[in-house]
C-alpha positions as CSV (number, residue, x, y, z in Angstrom):
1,X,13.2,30.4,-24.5
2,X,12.9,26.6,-24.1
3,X,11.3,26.9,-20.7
4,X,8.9,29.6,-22.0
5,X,7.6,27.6,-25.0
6,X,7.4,24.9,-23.3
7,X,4.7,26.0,-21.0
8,X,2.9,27.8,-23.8
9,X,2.3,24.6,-25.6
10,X,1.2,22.6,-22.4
11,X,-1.0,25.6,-21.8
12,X,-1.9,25.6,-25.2
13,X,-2.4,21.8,-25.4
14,X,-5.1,21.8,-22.4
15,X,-6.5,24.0,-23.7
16,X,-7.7,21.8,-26.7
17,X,-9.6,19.5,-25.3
18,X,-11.9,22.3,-23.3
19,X,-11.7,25.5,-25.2
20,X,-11.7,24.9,-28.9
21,X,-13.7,21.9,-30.3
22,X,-12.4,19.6,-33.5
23,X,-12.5,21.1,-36.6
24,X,-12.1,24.7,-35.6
25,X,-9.7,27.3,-35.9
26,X,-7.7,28.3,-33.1
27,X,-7.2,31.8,-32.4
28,X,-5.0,33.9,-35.0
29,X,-1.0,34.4,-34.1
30,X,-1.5,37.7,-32.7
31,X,-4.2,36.7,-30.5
32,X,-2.5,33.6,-29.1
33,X,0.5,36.2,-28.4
34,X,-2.2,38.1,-26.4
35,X,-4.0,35.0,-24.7
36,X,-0.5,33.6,-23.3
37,X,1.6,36.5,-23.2
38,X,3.9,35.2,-25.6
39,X,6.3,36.6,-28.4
40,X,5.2,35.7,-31.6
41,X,8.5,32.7,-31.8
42,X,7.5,31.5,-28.7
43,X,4.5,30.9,-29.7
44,X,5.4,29.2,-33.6
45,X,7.1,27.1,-31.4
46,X,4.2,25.9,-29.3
47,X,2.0,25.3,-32.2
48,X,4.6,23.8,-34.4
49,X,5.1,21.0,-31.3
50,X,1.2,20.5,-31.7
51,X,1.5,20.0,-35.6
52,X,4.4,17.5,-34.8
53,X,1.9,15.8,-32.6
54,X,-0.7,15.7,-35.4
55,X,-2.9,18.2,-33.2
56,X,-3.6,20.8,-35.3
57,X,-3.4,21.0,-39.0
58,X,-1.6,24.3,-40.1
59,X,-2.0,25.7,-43.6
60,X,-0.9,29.0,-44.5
61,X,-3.9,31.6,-45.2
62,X,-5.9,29.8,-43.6
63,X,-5.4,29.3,-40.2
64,X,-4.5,26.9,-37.5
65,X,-7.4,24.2,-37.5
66,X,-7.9,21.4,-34.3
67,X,-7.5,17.9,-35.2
68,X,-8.2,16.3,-31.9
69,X,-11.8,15.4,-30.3
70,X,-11.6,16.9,-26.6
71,X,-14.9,14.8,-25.2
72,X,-14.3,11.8,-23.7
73,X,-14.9,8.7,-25.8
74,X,-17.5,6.3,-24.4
75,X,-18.0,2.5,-25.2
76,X,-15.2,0.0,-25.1
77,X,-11.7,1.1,-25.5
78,X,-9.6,-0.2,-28.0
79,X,-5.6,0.0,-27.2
80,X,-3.2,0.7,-29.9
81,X,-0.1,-0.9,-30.8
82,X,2.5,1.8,-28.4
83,X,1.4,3.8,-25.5
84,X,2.9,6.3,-23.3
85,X,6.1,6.3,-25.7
86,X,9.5,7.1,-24.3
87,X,11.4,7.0,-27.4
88,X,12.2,5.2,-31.2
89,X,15.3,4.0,-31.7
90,X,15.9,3.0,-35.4
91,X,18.9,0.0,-35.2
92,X,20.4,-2.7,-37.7
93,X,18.8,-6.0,-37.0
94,X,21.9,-7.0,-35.8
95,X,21.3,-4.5,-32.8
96,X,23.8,-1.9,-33.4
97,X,22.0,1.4,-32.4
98,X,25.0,3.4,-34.1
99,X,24.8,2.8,-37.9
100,X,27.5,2.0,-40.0
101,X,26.2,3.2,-43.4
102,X,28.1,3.6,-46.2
103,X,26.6,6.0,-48.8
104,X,26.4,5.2,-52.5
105,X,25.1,7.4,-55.1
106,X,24.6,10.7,-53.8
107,X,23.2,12.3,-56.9
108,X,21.4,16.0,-56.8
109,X,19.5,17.0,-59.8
110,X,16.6,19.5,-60.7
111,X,13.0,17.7,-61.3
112,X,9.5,19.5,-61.9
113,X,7.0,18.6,-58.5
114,X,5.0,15.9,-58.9
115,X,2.1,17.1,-57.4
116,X,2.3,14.9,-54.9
117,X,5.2,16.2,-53.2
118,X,4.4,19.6,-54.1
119,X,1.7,19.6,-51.8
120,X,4.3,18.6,-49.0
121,X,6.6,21.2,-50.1
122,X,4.1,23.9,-50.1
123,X,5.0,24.8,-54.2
124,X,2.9,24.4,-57.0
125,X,3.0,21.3,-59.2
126,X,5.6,21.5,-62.0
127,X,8.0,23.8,-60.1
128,X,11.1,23.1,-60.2
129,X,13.2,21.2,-56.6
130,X,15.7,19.8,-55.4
131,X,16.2,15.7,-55.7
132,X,19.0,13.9,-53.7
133,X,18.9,10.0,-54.4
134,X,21.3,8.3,-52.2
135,X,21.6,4.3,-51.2
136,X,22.6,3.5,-47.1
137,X,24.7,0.0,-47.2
138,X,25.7,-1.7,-44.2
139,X,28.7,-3.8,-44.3
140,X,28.9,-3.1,-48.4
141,X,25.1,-4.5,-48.6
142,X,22.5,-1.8,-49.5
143,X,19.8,-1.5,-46.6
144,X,17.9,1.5,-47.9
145,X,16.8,4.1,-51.0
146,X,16.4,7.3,-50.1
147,X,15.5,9.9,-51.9
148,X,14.9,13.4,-50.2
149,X,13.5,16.9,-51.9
150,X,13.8,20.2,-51.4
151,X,12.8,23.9,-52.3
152,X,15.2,25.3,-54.7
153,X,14.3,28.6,-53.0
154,X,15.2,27.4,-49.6
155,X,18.8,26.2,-50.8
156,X,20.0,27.6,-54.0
157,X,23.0,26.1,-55.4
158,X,22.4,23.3,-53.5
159,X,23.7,21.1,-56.4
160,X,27.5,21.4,-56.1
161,X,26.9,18.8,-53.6
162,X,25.9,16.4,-56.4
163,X,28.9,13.3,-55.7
164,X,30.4,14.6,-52.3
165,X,29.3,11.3,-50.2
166,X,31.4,12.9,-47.3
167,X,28.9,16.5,-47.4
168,X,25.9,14.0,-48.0
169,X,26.9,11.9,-44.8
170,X,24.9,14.0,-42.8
171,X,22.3,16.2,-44.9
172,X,20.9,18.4,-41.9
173,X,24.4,19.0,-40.6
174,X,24.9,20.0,-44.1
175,X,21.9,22.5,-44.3
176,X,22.8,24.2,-41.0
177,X,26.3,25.0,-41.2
178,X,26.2,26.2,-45.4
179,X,22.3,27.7,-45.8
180,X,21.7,28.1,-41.7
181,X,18.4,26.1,-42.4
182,X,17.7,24.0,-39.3
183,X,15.4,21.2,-38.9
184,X,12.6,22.2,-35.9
185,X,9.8,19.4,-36.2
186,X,8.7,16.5,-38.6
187,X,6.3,14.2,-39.1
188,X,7.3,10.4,-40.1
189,X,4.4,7.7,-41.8
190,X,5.1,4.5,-41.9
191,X,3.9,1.8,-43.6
192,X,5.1,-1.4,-46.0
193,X,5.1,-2.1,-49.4
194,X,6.4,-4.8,-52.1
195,X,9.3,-3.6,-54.0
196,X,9.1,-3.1,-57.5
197,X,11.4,-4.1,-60.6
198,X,13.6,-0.5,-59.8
199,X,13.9,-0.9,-56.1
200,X,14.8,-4.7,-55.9
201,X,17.2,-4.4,-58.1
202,X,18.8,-1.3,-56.3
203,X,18.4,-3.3,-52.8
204,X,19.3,-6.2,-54.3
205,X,16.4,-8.2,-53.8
206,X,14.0,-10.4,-55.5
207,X,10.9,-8.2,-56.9
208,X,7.8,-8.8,-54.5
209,X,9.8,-8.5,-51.6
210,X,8.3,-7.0,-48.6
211,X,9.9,-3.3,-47.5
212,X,9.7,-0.7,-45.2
213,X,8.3,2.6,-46.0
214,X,9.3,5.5,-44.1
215,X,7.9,9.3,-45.5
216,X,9.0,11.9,-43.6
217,X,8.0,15.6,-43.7
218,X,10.3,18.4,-41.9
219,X,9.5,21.9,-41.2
220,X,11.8,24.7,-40.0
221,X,11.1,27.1,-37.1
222,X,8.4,29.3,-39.1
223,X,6.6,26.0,-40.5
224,X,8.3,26.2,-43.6
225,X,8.6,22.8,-45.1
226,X,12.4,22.1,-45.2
227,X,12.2,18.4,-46.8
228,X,10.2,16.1,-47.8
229,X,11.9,12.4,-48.2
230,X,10.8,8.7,-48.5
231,X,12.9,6.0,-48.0
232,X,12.6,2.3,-48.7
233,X,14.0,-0.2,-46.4
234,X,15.0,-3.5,-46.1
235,X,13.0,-5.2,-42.7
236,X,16.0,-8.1,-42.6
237,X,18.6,-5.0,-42.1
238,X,16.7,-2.2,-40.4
239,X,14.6,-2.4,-37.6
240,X,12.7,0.3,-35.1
241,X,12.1,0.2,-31.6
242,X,9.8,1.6,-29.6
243,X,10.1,2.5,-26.1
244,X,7.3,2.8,-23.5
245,X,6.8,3.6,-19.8
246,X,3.7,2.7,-17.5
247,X,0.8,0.4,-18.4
248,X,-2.0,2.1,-20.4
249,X,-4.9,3.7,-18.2
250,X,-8.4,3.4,-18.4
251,X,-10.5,6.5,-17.3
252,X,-14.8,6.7,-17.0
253,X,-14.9,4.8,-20.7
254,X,-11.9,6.8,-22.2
255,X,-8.3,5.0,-23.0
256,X,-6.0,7.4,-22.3
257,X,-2.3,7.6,-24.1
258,X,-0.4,10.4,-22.4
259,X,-2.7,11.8,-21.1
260,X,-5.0,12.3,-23.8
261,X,-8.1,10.4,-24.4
262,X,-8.0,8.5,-27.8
């Protein structure tokens, strides 16, 4: 199964930058099944790799809509920050690789959607989901706030887990071995922020204080949004890094990172 996705989405991921031009809708499910000669997981797999690439754009009743421009670029290329990524490691500062976190809190209640996390959680504003608000210390000092969400739907009962750090140690763990809901792709935005009068005083820190931002949707298998979490870290204590292989390549105008032209 792995080998046979796998092809369909490099098939499938050529064929976006000659066959189907930004902005359009690929093909439906059934038709891609045809094209490829794919079952219809096989290819939810492929495409769900493509969304994790930010690709394609799927939304339900609507289609599968390309993302990418599949001309070359002309003019003078401008680099990004990371190219031809290997890997992100996220570390202490200190360099441990393997965290020691601690977990405080761990509480699970029942909150309306906001409509801003609604929208990542595929409900309707005010419905009701899962909150889990936990804080990661290292070495008894709190490093992050975390607060994840879920689907009631997708996890019912999920709040006799309110308190048990030891469950909460490992939330996805958690989710596959009680409600056989695994994690297949995500998406993760980073980005910085000065923390407020609430969060400095839960990271103890001094309001204004630079932090780490990290939003991160997951989907299951059939695209169904599994979580939808933002956590707010401390840049002394937490650090990423990124791993890259091979000097970025210029081709007739175009800057190309893996391949693609960007």
């Amino acid at each position: 199964m792995a080998k046979k996705y796998q092809k369909v989405y490099e098939r499938l991921k050529a064929d976006l930058y000659t066959r189907y031009p930004v902005g359009t809708l690929l093909p439906t499910e059934s038709e891609l099944m045809q094209l490829y000669g794919a079952s219809r997981t096989t290819v939810r797999h492929a495409v769900a790799l493509l969304k994790a690439e930010r690709l394609v754009d799927v939304r339900q009743g609507r289609g599968t809509q390309v993302l990418i421009e599949g001309q070359t670029i002309t003019g003078r290329a401008r680099p990004g920050f990371f190219h031809n990524v290997t890997g992100v490691i996220e570390q202490l500062v200190t360099g441990e690789e393997r965290q020691p976190f601690e977990i405080r809190g761990g509480i699970i209640d029942t909150i309306p959607a906001p409509a801003s996390i609604a929208g990542q959680l595929q409900v309707e504003p005010g419905t009701m989901i899962y909150r889990l608000e936990r804080i990661l210390c290292a070495q008894q000092t709190p490093a992050a706030y975390v607060k994840n969400y879920y689907r009631c739907d997708l996890i019912p009962g999920f709040e006799r887990f309110s308190g048990d750090l030891e469950a909460l140690k490992n939330v996805y763990w958690l989710l596959e071995n009680e409600y056989h809901v695994y994690f297949f792709s995500g998406q993760e935005y980073i980005s910085a922020q000065l923390s407020g009068f609430f969060d400095s005083g839960l990271l103890e820190l001094k309001p204004g204080t630079p932090l780490l931002v990290f939003r991160r949707t997951a989907y299951t298998a059939d695209m169904q949004t599994l979580e939808y979490c933002e956590r707010l870290a401390r840049p002394d204590m937490i650090q990423l890094v990124v791993s890259m292989s091979g000097a970025p390549h210029y081709e007739a105008g175009c800057f190309r990172r893996g391949g693609a032209c960007v």
